[in-house]
C-alpha positions in Angstrom: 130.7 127.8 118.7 130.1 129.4 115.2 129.3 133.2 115.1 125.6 132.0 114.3 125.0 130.0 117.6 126.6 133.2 119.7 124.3 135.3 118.6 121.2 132.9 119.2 122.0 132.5 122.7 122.9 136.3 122.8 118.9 136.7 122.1 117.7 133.9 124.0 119.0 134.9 127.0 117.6 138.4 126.4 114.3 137.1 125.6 114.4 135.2 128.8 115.8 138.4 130.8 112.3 140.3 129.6 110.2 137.6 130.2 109.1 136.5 127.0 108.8 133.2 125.3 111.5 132.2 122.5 110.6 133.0 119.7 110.1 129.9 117.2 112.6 130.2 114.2 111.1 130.0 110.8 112.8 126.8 109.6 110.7 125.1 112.9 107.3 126.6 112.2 108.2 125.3 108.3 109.1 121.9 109.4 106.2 121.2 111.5 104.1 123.1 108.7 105.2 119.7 106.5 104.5 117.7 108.8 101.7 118.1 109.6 100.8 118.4 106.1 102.5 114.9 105.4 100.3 113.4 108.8 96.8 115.0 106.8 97.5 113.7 103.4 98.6 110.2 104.4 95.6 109.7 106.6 93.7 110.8 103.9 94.7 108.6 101.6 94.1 105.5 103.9 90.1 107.0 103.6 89.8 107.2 99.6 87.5 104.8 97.7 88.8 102.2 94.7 87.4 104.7 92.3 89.4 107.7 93.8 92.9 105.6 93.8 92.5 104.6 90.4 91.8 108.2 89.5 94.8 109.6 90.8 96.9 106.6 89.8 97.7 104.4 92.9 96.6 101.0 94.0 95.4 100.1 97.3 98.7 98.8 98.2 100.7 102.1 97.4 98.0 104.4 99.1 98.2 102.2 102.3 102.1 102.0 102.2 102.3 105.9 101.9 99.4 106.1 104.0 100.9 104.5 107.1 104.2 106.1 106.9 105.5 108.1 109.9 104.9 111.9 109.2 108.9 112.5 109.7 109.7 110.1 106.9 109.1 111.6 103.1 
């Protein structure tokens, strides 16, 4: 193991010892942040009108590609 991954199982393990949850790392609380972001934005484009699309410069057929895309793909 790298010095990084000693040390995260050093606190883990003392973090379990008190009782307490884990803590969630930054990067994880980030990810999911985008995410869920991605998941909003795409179902919201499947709900904009003809006149919205055009405004912003997509046609049906992109927003509903983009639109149905799994929020892990970008």
């Amino acid at each position: 193991m790298n010095g990084m991954s000693d040390v995260r199982l050093t606190l883990h393990s003392q973090e379990l010892e008190a009782g307490q949850e884990p803590a969630m790392s930054t990067l994880t609380r980030n990810r999911w942040s985008l995410f869920w972001c991605r998941r909003r934005t795409r179902k919201a484009l499947l709900d904009l009108t003809a006149e919205q699309l055009r405004d912003i410069g997509l046609t049906a057929e992109q927003a509903r590609q983009e639109g149905l895309k799994p929020f892990w793909r970008s």
